[in-house]
Backbone as JSON, one array per atom type, in Angstrom:
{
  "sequence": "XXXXXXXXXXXXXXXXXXXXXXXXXXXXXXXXXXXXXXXXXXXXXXXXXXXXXXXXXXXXXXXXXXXXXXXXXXXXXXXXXXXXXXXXXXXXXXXXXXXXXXXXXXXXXXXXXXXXXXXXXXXXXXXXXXXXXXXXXXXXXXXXXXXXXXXXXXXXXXXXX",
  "N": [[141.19, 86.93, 107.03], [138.3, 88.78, 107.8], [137.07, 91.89, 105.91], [137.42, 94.86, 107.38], [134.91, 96.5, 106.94], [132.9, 94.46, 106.77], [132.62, 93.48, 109.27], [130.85, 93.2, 112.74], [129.45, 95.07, 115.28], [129.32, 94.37, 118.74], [126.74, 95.65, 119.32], [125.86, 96.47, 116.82], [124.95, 93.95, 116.58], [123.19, 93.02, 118.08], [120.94, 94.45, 117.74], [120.63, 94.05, 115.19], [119.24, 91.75, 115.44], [117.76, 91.26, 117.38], [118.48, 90.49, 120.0], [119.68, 90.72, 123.14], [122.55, 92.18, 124.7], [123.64, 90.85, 126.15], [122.94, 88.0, 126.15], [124.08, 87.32, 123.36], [127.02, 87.86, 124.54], [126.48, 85.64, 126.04], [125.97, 83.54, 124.51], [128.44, 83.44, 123.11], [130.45, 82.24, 125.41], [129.26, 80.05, 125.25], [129.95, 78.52, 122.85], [128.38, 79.08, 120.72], [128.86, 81.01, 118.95], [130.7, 83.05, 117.29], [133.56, 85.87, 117.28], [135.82, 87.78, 116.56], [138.58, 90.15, 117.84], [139.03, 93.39, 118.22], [142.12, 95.86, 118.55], [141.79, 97.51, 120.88], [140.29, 95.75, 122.33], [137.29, 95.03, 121.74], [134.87, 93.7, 121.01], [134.07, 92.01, 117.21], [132.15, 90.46, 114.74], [131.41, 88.86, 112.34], [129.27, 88.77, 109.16], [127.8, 86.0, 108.95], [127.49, 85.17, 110.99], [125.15, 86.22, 111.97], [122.85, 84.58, 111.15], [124.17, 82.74, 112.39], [122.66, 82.82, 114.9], [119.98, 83.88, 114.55], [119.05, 81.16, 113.31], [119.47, 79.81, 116.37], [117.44, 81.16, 117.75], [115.64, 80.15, 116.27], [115.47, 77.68, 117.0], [115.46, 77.84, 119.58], [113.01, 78.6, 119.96], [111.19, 76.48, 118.65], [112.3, 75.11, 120.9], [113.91, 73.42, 120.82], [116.75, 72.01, 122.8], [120.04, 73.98, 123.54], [122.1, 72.72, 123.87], [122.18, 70.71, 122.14], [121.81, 72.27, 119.4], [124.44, 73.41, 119.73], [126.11, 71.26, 119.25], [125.2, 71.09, 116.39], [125.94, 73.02, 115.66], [128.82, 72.37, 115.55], [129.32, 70.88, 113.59], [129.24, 72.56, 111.44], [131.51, 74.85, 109.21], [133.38, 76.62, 111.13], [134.67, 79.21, 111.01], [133.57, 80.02, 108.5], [130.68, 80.97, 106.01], [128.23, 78.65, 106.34], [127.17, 76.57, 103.68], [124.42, 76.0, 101.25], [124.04, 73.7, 101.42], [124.93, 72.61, 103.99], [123.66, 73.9, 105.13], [120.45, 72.46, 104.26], [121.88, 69.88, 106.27], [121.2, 70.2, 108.98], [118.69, 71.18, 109.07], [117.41, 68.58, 108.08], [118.12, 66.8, 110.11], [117.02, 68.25, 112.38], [114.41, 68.22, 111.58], [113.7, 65.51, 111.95], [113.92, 65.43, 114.7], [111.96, 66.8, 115.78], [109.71, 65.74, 114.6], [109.86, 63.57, 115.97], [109.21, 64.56, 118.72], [106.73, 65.94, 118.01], [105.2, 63.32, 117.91], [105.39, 62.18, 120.37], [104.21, 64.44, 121.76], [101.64, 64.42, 120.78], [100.82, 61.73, 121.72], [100.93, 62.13, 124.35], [99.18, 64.07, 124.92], [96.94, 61.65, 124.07], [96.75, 60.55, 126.26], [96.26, 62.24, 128.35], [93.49, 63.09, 127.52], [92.62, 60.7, 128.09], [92.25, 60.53, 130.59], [91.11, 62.68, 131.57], [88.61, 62.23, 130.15], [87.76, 60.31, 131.47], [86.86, 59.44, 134.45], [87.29, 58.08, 135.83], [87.39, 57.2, 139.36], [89.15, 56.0, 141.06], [91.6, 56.13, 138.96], [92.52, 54.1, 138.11], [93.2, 53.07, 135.11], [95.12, 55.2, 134.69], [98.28, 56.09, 133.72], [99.98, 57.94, 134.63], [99.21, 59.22, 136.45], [98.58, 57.24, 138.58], [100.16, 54.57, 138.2], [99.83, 51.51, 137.39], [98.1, 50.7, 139.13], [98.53, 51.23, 141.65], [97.4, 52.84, 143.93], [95.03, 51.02, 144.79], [95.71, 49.87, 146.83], [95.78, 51.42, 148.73], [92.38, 51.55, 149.5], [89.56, 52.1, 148.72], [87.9, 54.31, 146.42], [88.8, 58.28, 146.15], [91.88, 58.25, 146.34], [93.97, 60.11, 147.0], [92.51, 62.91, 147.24], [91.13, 62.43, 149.41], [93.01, 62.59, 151.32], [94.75, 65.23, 151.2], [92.03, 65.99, 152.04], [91.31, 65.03, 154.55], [93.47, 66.26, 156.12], [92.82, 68.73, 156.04], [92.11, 71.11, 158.02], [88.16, 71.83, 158.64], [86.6, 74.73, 158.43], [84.04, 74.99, 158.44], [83.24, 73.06, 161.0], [85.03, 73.76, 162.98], [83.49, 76.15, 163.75], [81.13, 74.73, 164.42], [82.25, 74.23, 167.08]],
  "CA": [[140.55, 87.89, 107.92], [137.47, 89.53, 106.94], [137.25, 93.32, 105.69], [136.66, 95.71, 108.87], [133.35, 96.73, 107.01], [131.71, 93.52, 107.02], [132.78, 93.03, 110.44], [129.49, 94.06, 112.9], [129.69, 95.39, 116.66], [128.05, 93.79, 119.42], [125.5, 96.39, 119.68], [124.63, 95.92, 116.21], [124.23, 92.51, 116.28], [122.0, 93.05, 119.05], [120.33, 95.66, 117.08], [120.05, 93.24, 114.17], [118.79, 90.26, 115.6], [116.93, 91.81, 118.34], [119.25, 89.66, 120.72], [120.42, 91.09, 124.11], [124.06, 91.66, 124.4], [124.32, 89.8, 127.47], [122.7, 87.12, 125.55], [125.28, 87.39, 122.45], [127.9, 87.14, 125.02], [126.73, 83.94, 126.73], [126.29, 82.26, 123.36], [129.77, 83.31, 122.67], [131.03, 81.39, 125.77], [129.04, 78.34, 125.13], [130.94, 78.36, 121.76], [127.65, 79.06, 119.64], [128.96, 82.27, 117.71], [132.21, 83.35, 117.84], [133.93, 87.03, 117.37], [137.3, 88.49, 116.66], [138.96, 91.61, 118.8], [140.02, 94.71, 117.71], [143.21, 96.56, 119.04], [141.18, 97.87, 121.56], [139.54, 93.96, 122.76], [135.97, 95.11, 121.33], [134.04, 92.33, 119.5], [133.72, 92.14, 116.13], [131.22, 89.65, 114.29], [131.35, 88.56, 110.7], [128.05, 88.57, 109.51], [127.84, 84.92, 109.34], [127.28, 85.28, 112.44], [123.6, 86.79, 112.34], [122.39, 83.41, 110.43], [123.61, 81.43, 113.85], [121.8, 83.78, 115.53], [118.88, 83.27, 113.54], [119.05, 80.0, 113.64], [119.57, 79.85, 117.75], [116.41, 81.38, 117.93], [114.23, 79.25, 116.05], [115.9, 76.58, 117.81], [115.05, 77.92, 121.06], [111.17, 78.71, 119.81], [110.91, 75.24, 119.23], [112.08, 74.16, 122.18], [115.46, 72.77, 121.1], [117.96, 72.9, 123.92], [120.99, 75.12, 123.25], [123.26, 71.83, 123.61], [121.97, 70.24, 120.41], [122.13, 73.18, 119.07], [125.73, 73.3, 119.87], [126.19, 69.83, 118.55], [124.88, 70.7, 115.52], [127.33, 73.78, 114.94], [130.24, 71.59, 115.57], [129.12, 70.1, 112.02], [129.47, 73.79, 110.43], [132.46, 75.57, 109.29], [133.84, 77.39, 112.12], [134.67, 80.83, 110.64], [132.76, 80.43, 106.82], [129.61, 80.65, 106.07], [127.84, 77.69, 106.06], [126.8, 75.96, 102.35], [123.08, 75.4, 101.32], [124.11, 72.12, 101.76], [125.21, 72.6, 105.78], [121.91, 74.1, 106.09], [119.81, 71.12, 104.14], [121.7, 69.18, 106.79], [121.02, 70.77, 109.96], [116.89, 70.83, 108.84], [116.92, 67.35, 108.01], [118.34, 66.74, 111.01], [116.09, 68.58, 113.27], [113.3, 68.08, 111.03], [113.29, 63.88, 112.04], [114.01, 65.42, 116.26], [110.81, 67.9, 115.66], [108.51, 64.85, 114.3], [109.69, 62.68, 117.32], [108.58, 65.35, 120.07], [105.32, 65.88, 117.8], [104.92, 62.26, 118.33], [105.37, 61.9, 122.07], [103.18, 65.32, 122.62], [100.06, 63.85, 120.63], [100.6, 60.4, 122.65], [100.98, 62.55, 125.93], [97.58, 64.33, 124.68], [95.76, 61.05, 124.09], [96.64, 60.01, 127.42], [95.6, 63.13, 129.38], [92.02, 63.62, 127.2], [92.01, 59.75, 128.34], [92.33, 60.58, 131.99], [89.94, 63.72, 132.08], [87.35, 62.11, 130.03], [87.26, 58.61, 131.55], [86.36, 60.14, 135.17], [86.88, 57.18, 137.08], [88.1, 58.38, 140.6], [90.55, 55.31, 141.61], [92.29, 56.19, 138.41], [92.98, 52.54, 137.5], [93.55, 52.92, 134.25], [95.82, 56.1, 134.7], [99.64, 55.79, 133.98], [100.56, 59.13, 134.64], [98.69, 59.6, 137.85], [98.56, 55.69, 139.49], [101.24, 53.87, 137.54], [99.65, 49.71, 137.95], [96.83, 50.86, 139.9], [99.04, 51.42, 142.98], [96.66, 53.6, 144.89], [94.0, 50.4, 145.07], [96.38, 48.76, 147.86], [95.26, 52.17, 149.92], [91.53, 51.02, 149.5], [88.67, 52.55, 147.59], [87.66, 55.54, 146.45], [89.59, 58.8, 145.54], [92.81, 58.58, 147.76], [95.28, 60.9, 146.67], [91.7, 63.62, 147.43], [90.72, 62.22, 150.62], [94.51, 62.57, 151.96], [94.33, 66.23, 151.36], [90.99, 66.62, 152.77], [91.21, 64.79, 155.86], [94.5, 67.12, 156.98], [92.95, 70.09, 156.06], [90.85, 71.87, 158.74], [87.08, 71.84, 157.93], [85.91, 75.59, 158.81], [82.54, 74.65, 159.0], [83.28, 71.99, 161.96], [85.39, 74.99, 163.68], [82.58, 76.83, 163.85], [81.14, 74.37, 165.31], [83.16, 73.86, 168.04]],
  "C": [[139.55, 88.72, 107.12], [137.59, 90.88, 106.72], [136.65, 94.05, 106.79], [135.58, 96.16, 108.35], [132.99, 95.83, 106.7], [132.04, 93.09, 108.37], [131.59, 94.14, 111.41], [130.06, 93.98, 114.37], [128.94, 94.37, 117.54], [126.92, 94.17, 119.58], [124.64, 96.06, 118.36], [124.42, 94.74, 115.7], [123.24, 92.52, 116.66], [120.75, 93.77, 118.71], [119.85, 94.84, 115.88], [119.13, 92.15, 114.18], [118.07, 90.24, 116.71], [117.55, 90.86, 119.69], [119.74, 90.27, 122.01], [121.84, 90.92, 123.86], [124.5, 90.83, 125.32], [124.13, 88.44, 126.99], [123.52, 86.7, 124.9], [126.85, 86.63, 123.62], [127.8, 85.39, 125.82], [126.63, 83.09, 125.13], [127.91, 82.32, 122.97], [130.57, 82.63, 123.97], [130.5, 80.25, 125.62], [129.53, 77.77, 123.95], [130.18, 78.66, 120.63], [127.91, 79.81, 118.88], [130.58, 82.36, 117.97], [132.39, 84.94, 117.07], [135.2, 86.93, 117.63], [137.43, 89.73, 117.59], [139.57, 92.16, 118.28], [141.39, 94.97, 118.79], [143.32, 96.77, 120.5], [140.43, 96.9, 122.78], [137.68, 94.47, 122.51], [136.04, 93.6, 120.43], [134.1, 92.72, 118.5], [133.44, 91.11, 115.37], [131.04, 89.57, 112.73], [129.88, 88.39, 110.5], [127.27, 87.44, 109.11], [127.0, 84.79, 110.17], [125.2, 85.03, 112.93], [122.76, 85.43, 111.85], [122.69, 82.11, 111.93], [122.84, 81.6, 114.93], [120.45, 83.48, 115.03], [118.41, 82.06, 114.12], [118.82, 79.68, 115.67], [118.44, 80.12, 118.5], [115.37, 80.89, 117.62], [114.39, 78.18, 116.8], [115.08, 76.33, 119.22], [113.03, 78.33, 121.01], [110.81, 77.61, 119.53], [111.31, 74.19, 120.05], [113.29, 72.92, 122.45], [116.82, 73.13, 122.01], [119.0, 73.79, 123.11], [122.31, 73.4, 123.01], [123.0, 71.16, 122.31], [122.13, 71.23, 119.24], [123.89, 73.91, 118.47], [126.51, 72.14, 119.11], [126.08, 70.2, 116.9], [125.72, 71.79, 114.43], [128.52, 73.02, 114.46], [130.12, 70.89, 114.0], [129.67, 70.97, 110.65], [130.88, 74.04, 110.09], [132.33, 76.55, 110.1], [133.82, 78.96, 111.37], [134.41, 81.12, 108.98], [131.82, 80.3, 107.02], [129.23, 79.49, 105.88], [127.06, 77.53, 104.29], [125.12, 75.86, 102.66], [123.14, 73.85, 101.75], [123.85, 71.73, 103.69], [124.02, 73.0, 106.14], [120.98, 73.02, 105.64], [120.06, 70.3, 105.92], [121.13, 68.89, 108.09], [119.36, 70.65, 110.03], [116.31, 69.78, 108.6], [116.93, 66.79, 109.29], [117.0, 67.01, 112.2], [114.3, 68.54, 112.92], [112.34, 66.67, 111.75], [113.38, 64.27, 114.06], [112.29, 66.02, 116.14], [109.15, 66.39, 115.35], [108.58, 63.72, 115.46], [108.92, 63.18, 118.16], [106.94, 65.63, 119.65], [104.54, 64.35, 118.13], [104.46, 61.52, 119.7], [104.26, 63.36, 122.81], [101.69, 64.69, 122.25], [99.84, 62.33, 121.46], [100.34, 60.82, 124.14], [98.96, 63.16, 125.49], [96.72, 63.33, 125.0], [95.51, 60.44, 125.56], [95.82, 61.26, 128.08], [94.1, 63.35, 129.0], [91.7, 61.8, 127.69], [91.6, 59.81, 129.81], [91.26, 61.89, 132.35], [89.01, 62.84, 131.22], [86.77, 61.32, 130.75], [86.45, 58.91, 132.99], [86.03, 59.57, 135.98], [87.58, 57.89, 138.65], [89.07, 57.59, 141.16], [91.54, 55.88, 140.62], [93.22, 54.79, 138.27], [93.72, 52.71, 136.49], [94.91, 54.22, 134.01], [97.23, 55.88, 134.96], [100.25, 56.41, 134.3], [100.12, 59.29, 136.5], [98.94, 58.32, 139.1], [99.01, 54.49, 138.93], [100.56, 52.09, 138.14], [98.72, 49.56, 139.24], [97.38, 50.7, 141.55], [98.1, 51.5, 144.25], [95.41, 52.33, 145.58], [94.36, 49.56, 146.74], [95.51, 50.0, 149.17], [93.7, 52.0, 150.47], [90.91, 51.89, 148.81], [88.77, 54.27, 147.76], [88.86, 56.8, 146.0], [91.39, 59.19, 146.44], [93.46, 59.83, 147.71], [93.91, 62.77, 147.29], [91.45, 63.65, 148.56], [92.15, 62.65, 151.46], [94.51, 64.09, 152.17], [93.56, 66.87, 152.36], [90.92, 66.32, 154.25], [92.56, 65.84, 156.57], [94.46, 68.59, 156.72], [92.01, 70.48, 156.79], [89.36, 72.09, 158.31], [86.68, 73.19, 158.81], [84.9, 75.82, 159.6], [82.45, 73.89, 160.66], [84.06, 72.71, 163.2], [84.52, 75.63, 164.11], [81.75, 76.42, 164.99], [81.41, 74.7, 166.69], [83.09, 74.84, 169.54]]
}
């Protein structure tokens, strides 16, 4: 059991790590942190703690769910600090997920600067928009535009009227 002064409140975790406490508590039911109880049933946070915290946050600034995240605790020691080592592994780890998603965003890029530059209007070549040139069965021209336009009231032709 750790010494009641390295043990930290919820407030100042929240205070440390700029973390909401409502926050703190949902990571502590999804199992990401954990906390002992005083006498009293207050929290109390080893400061361990602030490093999964830490961590949780860069996680979530790049965009790594919370369940991998979770996954990748389950690897740690539960109530020690983690080793330089446990952290190596955790960054190698997410290092080889991080160069996948850079992978699939610059492929999503070359597709979309292929689809605004190219500026055909069937969108033939478009996999994202007309998957095998679907739209050609509807007949020429820009369908998915014309569909729109024909069911939307023309003002002008109101006026008319």
């Amino acid at each position: 059991m750790p010494r009641s002064d390295d043990l930290l409140t919820v407030g100042e975790v929240s205070a440390r790590t700029g973390v909401a406490v409502s926050a703190l508590h949902f990571y502590e039911r999804e199992g990401l942190i954990s906390s002992t109880r005083t006498a009293s049933n207050q929290r109390r946070f080893t400061r361990h703690m602030l490093r999964r915290i830490s961590l949780i946050l860069v996680a979530k600034r790049l965009g790594i769910p919370l369940s991998e995240v979770a996954e990748v605790f389950r690897a740690l020691p539960a109530e020690a600090e983690p080793t330089r080592d446990d952290w190596r592994r955790v960054s190698r780890a997410w290092k080889i997920r991080l160069e996948e998603r850079r992978a699939a965003i610059e492929a999503l890029e070359r597709e979309l600067v292929g689809c605004i530059g190219c500026g055909c209007l069937s969108m033939r070549s478009c996999d994202l928009l007309n998957p095998g040139d679907a739209l050609a069965a509807e007949g020429a021209g820009p369908r998915r535009i014309r569909a729109v336009v024909e069911t939307e009231p023309d003002p002008a032709r109101e006026e008319r009227s």
